[in-house]
PDB file of N, CA, C, O and CB in Angstrom:
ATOM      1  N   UNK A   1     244.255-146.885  84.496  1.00  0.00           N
ATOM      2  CA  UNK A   1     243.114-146.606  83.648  1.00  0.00           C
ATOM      3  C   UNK A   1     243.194-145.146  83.174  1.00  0.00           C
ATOM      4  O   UNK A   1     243.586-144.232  83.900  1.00  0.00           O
ATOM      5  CB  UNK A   1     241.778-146.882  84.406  1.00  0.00           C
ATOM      6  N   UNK A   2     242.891-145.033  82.210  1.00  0.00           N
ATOM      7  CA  UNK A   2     243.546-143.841  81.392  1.00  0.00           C
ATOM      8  C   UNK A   2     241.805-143.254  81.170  1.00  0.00           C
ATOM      9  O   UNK A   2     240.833-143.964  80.910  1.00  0.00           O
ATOM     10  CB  UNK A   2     244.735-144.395  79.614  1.00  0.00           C
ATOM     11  N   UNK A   3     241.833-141.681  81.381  1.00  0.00           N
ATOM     12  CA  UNK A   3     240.406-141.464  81.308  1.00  0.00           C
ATOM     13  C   UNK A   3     240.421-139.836  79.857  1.00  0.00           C
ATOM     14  O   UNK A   3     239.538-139.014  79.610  1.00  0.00           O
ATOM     15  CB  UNK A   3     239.701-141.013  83.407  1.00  0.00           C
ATOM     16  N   UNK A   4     241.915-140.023  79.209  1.00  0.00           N
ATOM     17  CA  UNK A   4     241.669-138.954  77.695  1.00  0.00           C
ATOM     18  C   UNK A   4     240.489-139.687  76.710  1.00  0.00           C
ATOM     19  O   UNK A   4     240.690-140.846  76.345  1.00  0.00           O
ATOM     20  CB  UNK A   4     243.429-138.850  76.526  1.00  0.00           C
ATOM     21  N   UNK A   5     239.415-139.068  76.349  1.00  0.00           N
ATOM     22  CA  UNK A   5     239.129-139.981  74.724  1.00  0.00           C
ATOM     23  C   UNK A   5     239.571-138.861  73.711  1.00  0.00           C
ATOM     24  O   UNK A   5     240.147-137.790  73.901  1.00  0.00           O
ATOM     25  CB  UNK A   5     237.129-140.517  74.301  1.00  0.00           C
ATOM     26  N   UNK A   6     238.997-139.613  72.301  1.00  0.00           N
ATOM     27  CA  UNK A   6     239.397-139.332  71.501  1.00  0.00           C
ATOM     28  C   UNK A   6     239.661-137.896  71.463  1.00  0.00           C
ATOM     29  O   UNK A   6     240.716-137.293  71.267  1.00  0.00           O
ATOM     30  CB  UNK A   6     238.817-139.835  70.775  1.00  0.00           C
ATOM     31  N   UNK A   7     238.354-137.432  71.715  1.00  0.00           N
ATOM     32  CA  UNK A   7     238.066-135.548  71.215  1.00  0.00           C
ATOM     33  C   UNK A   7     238.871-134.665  72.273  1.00  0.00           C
ATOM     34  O   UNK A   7     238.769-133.442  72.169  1.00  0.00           O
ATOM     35  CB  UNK A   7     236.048-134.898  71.392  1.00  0.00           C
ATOM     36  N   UNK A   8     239.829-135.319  73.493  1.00  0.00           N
ATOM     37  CA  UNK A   8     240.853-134.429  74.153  1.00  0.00           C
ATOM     38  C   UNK A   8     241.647-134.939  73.294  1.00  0.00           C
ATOM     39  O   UNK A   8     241.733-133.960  72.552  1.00  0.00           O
ATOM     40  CB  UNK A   8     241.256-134.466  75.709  1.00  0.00           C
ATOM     41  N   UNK A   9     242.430-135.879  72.722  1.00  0.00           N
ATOM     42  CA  UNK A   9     243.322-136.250  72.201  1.00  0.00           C
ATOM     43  C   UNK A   9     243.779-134.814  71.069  1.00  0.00           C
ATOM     44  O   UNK A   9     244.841-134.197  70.997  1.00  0.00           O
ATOM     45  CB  UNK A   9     242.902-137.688  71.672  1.00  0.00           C
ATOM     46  N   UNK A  10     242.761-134.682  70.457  1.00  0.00           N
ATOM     47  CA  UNK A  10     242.673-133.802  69.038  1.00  0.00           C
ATOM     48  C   UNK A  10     243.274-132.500  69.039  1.00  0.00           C
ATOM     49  O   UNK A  10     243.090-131.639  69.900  1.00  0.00           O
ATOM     50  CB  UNK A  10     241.221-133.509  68.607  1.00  0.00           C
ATOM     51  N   UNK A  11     244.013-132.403  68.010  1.00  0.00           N
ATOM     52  CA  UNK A  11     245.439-131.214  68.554  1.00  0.00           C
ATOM     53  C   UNK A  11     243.762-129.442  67.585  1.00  0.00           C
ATOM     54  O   UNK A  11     243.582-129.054  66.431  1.00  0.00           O
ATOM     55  CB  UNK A  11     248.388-131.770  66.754  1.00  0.00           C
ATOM     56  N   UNK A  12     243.217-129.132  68.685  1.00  0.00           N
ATOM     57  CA  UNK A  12     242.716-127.771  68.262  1.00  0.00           C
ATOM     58  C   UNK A  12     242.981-126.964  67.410  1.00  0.00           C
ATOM     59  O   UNK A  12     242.312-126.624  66.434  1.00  0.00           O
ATOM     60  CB  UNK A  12     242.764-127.121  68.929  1.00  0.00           C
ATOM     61  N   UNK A  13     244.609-126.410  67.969  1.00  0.00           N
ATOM     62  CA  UNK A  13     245.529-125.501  66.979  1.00  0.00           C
ATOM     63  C   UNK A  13     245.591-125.610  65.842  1.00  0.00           C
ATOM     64  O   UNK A  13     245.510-124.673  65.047  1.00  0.00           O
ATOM     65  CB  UNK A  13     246.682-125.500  67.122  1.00  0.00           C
ATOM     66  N   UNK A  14     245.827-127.363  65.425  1.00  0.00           N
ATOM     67  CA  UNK A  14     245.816-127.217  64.023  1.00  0.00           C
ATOM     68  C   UNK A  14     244.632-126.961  63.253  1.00  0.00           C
ATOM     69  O   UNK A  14     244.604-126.160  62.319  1.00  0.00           O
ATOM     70  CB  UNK A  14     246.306-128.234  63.544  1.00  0.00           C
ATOM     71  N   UNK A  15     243.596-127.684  63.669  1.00  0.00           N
ATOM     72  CA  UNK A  15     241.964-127.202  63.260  1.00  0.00           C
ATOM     73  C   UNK A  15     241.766-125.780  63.367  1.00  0.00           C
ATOM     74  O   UNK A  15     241.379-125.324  62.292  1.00  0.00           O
ATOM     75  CB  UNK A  15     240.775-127.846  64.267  1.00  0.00           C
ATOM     76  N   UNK A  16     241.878-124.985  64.195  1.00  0.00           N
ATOM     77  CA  UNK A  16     241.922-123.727  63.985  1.00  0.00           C
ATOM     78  C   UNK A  16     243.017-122.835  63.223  1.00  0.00           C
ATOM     79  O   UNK A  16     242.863-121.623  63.075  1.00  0.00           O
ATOM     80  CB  UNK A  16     241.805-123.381  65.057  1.00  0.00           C
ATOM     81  N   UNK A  17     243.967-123.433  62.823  1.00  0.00           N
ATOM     82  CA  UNK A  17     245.146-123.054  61.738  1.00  0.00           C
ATOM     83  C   UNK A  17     244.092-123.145  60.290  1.00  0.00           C
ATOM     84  O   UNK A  17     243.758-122.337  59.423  1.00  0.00           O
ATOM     85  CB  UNK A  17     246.763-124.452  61.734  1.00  0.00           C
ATOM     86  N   UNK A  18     243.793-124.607  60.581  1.00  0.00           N
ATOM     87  CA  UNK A  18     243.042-124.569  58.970  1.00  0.00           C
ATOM     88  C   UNK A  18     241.975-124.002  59.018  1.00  0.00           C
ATOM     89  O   UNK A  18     242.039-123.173  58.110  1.00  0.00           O
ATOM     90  CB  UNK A  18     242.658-125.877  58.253  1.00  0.00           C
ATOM     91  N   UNK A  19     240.870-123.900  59.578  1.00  0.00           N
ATOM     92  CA  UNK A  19     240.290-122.800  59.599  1.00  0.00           C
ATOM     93  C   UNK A  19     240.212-121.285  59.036  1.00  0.00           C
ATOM     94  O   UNK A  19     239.588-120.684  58.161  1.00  0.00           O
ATOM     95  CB  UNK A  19     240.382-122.803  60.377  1.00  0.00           C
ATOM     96  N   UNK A  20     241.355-120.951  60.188  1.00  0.00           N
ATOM     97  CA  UNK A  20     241.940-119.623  59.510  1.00  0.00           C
ATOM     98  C   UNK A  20     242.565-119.759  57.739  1.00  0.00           C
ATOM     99  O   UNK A  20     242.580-118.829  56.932  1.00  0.00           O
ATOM    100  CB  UNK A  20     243.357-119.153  60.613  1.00  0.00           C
ATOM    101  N   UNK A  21     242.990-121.044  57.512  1.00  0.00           N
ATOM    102  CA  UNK A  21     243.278-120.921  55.904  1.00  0.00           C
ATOM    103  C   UNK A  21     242.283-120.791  55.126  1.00  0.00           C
ATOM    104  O   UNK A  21     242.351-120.302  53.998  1.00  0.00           O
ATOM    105  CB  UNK A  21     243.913-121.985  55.319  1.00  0.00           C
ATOM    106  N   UNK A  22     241.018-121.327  55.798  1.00  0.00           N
ATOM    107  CA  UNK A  22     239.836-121.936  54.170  1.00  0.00           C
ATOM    108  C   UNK A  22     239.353-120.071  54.481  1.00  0.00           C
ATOM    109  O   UNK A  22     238.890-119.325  53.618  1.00  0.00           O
ATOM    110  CB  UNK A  22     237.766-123.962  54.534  1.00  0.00           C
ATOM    111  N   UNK A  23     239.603-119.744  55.761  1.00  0.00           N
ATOM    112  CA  UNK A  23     238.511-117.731  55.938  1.00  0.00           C
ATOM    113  C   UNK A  23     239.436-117.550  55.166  1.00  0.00           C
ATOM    114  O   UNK A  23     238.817-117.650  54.107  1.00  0.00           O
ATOM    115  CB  UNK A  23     238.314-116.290  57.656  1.00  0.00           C
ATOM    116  N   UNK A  24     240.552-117.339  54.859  1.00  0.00           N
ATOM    117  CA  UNK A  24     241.576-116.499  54.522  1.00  0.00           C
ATOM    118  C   UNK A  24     241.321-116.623  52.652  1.00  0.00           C
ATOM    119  O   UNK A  24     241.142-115.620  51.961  1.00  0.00           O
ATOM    120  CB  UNK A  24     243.234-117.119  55.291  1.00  0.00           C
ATOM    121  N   UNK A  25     241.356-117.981  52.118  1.00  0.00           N
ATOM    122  CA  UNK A  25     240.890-118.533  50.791  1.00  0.00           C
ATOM    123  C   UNK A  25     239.783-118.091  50.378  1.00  0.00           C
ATOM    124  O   UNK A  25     239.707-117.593  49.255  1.00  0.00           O
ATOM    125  CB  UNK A  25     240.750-119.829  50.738  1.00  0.00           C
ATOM    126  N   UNK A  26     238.794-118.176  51.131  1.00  0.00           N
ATOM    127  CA  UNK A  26     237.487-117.895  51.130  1.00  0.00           C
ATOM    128  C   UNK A  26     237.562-116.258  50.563  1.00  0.00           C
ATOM    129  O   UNK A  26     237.383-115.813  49.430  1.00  0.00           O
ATOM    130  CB  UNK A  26     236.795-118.188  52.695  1.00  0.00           C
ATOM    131  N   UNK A  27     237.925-115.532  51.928  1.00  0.00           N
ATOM    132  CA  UNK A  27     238.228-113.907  51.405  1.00  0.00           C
ATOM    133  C   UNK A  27     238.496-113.621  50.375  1.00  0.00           C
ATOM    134  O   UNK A  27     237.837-112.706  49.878  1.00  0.00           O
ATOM    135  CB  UNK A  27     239.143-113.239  51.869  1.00  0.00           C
ATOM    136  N   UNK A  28     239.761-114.360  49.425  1.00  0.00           N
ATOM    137  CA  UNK A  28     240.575-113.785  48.128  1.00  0.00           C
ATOM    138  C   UNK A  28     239.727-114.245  46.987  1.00  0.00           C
ATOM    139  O   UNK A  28     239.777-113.602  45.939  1.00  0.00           O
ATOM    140  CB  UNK A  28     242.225-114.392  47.943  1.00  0.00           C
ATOM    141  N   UNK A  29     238.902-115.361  47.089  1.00  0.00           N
ATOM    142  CA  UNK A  29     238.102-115.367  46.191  1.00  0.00           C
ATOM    143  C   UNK A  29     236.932-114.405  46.086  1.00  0.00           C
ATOM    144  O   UNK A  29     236.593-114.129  44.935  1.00  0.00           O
ATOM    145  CB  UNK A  29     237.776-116.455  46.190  1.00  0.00           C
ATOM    146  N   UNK A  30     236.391-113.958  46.880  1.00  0.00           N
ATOM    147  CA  UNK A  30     235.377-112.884  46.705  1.00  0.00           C
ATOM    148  C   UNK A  30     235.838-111.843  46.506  1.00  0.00           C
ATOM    149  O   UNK A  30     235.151-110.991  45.943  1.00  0.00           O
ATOM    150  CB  UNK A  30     234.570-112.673  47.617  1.00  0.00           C
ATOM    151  N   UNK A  31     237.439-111.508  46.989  1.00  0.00           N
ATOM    152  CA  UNK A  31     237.866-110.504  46.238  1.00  0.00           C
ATOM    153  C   UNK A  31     238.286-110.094  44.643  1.00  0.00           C
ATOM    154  O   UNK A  31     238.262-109.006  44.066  1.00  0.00           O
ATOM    155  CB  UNK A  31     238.636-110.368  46.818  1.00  0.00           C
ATOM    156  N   UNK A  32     238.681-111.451  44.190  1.00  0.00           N
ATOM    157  CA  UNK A  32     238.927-111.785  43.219  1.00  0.00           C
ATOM    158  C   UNK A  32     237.643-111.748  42.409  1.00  0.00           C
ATOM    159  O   UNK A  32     237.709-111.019  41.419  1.00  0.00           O
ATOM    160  CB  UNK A  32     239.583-112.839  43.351  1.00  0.00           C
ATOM    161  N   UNK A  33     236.308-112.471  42.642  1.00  0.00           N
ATOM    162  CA  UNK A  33     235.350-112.731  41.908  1.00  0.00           C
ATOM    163  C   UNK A  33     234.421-111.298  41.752  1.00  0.00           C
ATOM    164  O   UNK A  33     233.712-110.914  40.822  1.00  0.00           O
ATOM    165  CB  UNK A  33     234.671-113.964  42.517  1.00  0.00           C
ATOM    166  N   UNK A  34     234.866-110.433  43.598  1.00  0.00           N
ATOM    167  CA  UNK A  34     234.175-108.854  43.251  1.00  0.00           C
ATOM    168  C   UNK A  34     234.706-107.863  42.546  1.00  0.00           C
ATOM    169  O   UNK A  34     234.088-106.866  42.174  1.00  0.00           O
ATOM    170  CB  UNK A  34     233.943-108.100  44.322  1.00  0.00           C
ATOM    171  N   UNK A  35     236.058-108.141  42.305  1.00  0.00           N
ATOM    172  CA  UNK A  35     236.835-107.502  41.497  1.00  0.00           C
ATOM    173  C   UNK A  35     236.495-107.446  39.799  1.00  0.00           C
ATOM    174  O   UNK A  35     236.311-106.521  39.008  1.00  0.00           O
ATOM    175  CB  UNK A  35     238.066-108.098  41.803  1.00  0.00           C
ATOM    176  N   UNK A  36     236.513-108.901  39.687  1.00  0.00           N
ATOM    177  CA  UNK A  36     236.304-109.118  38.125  1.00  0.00           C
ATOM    178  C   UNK A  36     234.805-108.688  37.791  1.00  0.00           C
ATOM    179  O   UNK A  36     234.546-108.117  36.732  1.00  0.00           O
ATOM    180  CB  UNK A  36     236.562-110.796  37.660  1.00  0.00           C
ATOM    181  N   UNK A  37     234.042-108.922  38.536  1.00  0.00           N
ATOM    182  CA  UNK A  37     232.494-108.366  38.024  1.00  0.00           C
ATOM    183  C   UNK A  37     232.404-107.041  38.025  1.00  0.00           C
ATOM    184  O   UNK A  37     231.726-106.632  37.082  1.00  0.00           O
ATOM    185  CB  UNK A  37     231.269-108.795  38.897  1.00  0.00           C
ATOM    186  N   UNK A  38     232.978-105.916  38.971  1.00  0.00           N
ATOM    187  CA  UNK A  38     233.694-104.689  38.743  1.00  0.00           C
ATOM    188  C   UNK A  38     233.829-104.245  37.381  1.00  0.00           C
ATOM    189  O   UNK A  38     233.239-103.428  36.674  1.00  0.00           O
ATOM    190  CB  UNK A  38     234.943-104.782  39.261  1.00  0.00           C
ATOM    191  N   UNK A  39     234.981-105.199  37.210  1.00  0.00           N
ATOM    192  CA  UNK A  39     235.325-104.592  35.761  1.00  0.00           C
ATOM    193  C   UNK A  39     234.368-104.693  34.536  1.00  0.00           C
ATOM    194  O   UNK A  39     234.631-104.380  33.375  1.00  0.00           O
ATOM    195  CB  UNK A  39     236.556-105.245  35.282  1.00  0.00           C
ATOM    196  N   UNK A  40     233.057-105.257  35.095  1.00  0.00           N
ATOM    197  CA  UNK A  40     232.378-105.420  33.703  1.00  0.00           C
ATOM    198  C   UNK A  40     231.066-104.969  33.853  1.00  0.00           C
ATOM    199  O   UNK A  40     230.038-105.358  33.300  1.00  0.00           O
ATOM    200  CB  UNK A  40     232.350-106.878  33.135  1.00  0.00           C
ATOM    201  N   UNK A  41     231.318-103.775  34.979  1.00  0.00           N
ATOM    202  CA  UNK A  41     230.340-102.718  34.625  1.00  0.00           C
ATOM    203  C   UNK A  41     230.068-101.744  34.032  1.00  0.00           C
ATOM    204  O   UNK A  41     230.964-100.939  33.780  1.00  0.00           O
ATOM    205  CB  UNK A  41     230.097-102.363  35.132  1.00  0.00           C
ATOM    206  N   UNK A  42     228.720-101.504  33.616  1.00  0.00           N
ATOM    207  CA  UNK A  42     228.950-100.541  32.379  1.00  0.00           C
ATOM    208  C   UNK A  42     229.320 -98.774  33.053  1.00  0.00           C
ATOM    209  O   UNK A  42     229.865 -98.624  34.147  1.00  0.00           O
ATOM    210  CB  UNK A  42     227.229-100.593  31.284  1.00  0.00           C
ATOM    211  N   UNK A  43     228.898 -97.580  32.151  1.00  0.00           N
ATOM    212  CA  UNK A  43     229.151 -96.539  32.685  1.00  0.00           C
ATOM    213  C   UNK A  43     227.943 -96.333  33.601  1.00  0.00           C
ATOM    214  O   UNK A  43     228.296 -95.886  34.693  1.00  0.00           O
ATOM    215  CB  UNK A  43     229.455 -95.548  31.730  1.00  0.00           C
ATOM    216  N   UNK A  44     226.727 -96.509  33.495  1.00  0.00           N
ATOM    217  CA  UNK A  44     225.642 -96.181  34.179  1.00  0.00           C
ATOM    218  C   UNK A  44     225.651 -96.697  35.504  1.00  0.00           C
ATOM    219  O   UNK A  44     225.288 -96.073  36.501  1.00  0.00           O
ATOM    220  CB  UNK A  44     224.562 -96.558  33.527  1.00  0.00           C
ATOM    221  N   UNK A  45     226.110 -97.941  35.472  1.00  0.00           N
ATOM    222  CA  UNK A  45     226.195 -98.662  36.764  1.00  0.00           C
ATOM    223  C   UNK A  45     227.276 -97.971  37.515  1.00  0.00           C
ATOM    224  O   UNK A  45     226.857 -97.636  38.623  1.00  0.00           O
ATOM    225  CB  UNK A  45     226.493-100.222  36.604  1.00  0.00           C
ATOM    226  N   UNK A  46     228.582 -97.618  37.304  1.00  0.00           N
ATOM    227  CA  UNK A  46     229.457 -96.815  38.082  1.00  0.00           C
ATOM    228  C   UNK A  46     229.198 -95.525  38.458  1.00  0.00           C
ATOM    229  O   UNK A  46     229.765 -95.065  39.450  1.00  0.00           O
ATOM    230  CB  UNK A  46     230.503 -96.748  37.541  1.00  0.00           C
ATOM    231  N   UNK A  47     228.054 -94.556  37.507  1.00  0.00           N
ATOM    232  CA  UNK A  47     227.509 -93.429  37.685  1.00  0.00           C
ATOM    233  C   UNK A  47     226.593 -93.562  38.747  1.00  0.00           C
ATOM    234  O   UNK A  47     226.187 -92.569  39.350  1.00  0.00           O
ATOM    235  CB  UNK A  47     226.983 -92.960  36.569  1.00  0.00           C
ATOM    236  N   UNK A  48     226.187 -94.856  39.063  1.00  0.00           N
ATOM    237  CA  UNK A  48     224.801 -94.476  40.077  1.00  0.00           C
ATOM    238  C   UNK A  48     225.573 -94.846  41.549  1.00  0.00           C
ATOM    239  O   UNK A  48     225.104 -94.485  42.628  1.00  0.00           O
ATOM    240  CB  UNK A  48     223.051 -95.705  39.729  1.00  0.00           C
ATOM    241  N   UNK A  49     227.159 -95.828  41.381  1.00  0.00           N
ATOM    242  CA  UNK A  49     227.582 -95.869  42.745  1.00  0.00           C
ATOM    243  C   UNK A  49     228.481 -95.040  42.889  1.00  0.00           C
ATOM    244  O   UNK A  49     229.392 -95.341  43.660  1.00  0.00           O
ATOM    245  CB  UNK A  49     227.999 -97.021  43.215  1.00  0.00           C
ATOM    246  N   UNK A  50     228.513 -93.942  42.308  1.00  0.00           N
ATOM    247  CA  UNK A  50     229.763 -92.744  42.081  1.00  0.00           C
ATOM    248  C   UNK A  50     231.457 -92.935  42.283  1.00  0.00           C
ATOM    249  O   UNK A  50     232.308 -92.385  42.982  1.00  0.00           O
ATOM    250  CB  UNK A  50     229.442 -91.589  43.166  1.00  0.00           C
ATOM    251  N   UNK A  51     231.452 -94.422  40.905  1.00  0.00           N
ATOM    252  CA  UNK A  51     232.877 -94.568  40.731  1.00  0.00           C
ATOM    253  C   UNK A  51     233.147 -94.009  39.639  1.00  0.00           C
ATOM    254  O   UNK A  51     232.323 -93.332  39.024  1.00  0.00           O
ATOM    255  CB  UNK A  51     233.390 -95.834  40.736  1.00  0.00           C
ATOM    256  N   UNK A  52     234.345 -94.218  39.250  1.00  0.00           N
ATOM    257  CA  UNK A  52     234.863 -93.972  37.882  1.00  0.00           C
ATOM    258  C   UNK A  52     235.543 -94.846  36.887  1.00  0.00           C
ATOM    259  O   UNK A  52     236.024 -95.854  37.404  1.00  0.00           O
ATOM    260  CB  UNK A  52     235.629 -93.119  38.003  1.00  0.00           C
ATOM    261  N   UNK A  53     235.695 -94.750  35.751  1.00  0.00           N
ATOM    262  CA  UNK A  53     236.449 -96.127  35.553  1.00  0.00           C
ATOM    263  C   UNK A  53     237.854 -95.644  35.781  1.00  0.00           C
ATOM    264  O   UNK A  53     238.440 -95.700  34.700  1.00  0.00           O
ATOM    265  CB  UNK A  53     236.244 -96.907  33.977  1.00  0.00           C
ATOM    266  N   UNK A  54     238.551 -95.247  36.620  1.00  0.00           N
ATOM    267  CA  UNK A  54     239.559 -95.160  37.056  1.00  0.00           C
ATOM    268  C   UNK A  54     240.135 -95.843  38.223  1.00  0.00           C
ATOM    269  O   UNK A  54     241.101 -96.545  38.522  1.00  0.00           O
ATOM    270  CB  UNK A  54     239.587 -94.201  37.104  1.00  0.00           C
ATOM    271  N   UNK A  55     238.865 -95.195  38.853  1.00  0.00           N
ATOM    272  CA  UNK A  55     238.542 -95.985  40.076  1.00  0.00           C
ATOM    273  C   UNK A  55     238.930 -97.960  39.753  1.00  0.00           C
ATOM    274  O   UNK A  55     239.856 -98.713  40.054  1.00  0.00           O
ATOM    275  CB  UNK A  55     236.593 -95.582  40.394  1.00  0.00           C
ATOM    276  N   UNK A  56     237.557 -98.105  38.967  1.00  0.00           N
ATOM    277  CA  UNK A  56     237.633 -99.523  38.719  1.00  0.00           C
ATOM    278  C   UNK A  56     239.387-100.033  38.328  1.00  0.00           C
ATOM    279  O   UNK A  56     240.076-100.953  38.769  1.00  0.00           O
ATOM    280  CB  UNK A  56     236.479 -99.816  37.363  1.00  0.00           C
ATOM    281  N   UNK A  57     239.650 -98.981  37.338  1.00  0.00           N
ATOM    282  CA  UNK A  57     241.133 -99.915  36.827  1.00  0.00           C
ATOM    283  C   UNK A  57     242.068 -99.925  38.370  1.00  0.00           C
ATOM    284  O   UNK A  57     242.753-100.913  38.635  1.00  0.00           O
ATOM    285  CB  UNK A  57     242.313 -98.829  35.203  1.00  0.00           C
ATOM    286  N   UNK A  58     242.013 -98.858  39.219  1.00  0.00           N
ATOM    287  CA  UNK A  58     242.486 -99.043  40.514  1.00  0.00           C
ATOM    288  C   UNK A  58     242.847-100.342  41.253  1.00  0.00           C
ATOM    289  O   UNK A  58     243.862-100.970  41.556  1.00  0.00           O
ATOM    290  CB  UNK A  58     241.658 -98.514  41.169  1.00  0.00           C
ATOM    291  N   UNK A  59     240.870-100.480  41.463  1.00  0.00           N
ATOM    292  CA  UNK A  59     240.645-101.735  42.159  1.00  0.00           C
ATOM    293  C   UNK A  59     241.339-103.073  41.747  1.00  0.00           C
ATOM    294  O   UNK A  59     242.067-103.864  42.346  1.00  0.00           O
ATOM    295  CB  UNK A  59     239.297-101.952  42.095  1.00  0.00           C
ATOM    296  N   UNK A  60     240.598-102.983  39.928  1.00  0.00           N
ATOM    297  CA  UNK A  60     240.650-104.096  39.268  1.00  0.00           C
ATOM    298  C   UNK A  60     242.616-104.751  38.995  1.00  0.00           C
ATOM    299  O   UNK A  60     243.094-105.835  38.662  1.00  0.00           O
ATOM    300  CB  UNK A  60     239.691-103.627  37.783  1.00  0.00           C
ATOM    301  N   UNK A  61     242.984-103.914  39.222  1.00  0.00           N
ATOM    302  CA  UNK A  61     244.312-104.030  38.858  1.00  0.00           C
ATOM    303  C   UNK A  61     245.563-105.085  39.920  1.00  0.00           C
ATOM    304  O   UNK A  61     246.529-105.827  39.742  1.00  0.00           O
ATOM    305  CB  UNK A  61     244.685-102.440  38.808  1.00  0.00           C
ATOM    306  N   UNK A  62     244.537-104.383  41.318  1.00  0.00           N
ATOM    307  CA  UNK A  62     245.237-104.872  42.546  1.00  0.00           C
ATOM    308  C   UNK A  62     245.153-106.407  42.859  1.00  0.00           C
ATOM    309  O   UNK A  62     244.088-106.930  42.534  1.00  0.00           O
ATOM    310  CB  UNK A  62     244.672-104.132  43.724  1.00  0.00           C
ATOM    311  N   UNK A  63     246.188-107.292  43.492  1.00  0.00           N
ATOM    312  CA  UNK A  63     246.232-108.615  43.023  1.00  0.00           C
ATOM    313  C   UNK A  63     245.025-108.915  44.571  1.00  0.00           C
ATOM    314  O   UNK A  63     244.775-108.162  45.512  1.00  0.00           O
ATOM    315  CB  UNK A  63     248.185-109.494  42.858  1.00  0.00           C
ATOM    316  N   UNK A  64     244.607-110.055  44.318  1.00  0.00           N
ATOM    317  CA  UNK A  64     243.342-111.097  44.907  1.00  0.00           C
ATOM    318  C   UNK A  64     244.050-110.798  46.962  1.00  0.00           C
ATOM    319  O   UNK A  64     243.296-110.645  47.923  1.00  0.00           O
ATOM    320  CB  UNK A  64     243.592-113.608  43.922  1.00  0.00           C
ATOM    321  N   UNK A  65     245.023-110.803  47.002  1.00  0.00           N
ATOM    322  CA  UNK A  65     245.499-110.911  48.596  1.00  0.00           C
ATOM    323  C   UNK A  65     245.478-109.872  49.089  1.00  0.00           C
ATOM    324  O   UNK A  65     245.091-109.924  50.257  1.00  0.00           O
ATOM    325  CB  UNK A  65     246.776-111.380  48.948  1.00  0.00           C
ATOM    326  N   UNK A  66     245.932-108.077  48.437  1.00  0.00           N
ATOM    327  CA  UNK A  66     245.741-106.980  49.246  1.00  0.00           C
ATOM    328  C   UNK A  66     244.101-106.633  49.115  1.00  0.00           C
ATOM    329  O   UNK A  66     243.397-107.041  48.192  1.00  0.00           O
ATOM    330  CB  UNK A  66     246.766-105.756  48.766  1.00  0.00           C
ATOM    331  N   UNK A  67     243.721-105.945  50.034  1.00  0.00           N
ATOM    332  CA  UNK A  67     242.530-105.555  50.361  1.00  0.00           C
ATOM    333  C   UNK A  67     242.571-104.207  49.700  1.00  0.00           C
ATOM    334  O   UNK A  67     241.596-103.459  49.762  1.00  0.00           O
ATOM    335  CB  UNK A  67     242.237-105.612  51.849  1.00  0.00           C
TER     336      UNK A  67
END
């Protein structure tokens, strides 16, 4: 008589592999989506968080995966 059920059966690692993919996906899109709204601020709005648009082309330039 065999006493595993289903939910020992279930390989964790991989659930927590994917996991770590959808955080990881998740991240590059908000980087991506905080990036692009970045770029479409005006001068006043960068004056009051004391960037520059230099700054912005910096940010905006850098691809969705580096931080």
């Amino acid at each position: 008589m065999s006493i595993l059920t289903q939910n020992s059966m279930t390989n964790h690692h991989a659930l927590g592999l994917l996991y770590q993919i959808g955080d990881t996906l998740h991240v590059w899109h908000e980087r991506y989506r905080n990036r692009r709204e970045l770029s479409n601020w005006t001068a006043r709005d960068l004056q009051d968080v004391g960037l520059s648009w230099s700054d912005v082309a910096y940010e905006a330039e850098k691809p969705f995966w580096r931080a």
